[in-house]
C-alpha positions as CSV (number, residue, x, y, z in Angstrom):
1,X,-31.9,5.3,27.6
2,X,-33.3,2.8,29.9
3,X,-33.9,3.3,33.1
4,X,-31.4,1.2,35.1
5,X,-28.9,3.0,32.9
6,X,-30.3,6.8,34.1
7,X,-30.3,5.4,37.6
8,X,-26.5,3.8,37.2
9,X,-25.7,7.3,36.1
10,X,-27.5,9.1,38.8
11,X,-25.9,7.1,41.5
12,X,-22.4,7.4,40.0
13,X,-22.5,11.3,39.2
14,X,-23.8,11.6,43.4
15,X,-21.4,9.5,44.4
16,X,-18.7,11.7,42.8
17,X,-20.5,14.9,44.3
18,X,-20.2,13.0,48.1
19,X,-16.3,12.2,47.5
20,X,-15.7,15.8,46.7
21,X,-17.5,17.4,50.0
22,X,-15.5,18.1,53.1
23,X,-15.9,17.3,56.1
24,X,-16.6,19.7,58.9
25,X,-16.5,18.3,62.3
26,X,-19.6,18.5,64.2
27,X,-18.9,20.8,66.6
28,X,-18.0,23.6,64.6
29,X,-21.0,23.2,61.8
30,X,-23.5,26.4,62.0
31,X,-23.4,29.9,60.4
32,X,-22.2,32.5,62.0
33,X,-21.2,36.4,61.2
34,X,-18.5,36.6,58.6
35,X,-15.9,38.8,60.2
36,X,-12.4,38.4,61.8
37,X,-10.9,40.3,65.2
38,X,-8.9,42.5,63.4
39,X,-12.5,44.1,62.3
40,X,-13.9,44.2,65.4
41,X,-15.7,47.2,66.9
42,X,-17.8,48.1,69.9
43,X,-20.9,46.8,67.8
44,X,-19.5,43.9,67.4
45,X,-19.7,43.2,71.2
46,X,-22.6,40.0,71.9
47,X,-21.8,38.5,68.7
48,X,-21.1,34.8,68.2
49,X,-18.3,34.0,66.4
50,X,-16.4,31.2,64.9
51,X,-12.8,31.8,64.9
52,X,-9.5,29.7,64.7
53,X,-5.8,30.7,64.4
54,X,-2.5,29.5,66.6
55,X,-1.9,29.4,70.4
56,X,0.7,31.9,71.1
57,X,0.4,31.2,75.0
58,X,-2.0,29.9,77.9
59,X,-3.0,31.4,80.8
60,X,-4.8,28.7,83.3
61,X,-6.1,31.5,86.1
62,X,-8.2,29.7,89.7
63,X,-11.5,29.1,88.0
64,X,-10.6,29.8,84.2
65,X,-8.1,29.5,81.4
66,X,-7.5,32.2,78.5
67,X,-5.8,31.5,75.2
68,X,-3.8,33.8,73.2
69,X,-4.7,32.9,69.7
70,X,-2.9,34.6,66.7
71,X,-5.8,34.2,64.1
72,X,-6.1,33.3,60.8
73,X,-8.4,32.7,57.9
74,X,-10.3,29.1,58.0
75,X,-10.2,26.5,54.9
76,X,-13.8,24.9,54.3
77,X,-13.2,22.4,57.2
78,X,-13.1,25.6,59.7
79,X,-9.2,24.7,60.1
80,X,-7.1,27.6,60.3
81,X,-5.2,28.1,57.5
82,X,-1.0,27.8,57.3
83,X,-0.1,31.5,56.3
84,X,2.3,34.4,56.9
85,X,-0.8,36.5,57.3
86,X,-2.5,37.4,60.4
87,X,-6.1,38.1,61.0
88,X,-5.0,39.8,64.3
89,X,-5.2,38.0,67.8
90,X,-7.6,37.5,70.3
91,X,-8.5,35.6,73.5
92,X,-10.6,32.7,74.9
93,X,-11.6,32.3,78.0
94,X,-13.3,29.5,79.3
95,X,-14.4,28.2,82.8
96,X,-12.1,25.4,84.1
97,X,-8.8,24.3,83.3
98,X,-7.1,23.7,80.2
99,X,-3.7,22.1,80.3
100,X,-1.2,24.4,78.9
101,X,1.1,21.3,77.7
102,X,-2.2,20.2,75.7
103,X,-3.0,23.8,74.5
104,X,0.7,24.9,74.0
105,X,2.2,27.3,71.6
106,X,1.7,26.3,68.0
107,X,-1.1,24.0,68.2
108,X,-4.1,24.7,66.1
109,X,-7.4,25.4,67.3
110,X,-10.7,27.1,66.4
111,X,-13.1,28.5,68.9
112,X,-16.7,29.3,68.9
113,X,-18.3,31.5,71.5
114,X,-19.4,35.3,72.1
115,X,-18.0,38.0,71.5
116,X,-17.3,39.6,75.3
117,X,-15.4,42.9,75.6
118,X,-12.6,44.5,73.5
119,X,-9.8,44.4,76.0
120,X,-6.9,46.6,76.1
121,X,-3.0,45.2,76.2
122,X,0.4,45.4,74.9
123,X,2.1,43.7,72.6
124,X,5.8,44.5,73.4
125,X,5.1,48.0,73.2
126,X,2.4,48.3,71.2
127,X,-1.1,48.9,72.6
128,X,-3.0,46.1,71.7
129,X,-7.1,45.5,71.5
130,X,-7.4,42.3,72.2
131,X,-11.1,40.9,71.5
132,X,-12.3,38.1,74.3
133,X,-14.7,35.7,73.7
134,X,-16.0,33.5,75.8
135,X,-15.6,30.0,74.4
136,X,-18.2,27.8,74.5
137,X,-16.8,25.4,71.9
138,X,-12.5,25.3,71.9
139,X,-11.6,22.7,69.0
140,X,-8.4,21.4,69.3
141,X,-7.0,20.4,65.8
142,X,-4.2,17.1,65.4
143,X,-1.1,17.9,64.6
144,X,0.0,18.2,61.2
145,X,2.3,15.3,59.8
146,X,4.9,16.3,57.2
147,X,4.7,15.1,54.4
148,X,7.3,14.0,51.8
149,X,7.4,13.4,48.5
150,X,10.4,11.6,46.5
151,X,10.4,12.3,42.9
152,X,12.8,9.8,41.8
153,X,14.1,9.9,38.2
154,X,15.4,7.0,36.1
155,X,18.7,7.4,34.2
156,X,16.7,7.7,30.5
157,X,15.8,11.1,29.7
158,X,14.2,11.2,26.5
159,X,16.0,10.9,23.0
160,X,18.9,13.7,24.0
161,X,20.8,13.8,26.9
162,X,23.4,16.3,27.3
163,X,25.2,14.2,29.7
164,X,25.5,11.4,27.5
165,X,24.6,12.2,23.6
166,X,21.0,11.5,21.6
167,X,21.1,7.7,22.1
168,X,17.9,6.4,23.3
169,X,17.6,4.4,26.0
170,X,20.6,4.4,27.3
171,X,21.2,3.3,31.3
172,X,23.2,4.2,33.2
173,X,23.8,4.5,37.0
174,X,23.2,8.4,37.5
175,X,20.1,9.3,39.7
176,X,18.3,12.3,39.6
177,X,15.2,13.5,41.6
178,X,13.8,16.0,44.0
179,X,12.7,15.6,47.6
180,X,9.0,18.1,48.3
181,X,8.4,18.5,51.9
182,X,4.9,19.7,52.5
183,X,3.2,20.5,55.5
């Protein structure tokens, strides 16, 4: 092969590997320990994490605001993922004041920061430890848009229809599809 050939070649298979990657937004890039708050432990104290799940509720206090974050397990972005399951919940403090009608129940968000104290609490009447870290990076994700999909079919269905005998291409005025919504 010649070599503008090799080089076409090179540039197209890297070209295919970019389009594939992900992108993580720059905030949340760097490694960190590969472990989730319902596996906290009192070693775990001092270590910074990067974890992201749902705002259940927001506390703004005088000089700081907590989140109540139901966590969950992150896609490659570092999004937290749409589930039933739980990775247990935890809170994150930070100094200042975040808006509760921005950071609201529902809303996405994953958070970066040390591991504080394993605080105790109750959920309804359950005895709760809740892990508290103290967020130096809060992400807030966009909202997700639904999505839907119209699968719209044509009245020919092949050779045999039972609704209207083996004739092929037949028309006629009946529709048939199916409507996806995907979040």
């Amino acid at each position: 092969m010649e070599k503008p050939v090799i080089r076409l070649i090179g540039v197209l298979a890297a070209a295919v590997i970019a389009s594939g990657c992900v992108s993580i937004p720059r905030p949340l890039e760097g490694n960190f320990p590969d472990f989730y708050p319902d596996q906290v432990t009192e070693r775990s104290v001092g270590a910074r994490v990067r974890w992201g799940g749902v705002i259940l509720e927001t506390e703004p206090d005088s000089d700081r605001t907590c989140l109540e974050i139901l966590a969950r397990n992150l896609d490659r972005s570092y999004r937290p993922v749409v589930s039933d399951h739980s990775r247990g919940r935890f809170l994150a403090c930070r100094d200042g004041f975040q808006d509760p009608a921005i950071f609201r129940r529902g809303r996405e968000v994953t958070i970066i920061g040390y591991l504080d104290e394993i605080m105790p609490g109750r959920i309804g009447e359950y005895e709760y430890r809740y892990p508290v870290l103290d967020a130096e990076t809060t992400y807030l994700w966009p909202e997700r848009v639904d999505t839907v999909y119209v699968h719209h079919h044509p009245g020919y269905w092949g050779w045999y229809d039972p609704w209207w005998g083996p004739y092929p291409y037949r028309s006629h005025s009946r529709v048939r599809g199916s409507i996806h919504i995907s979040r």
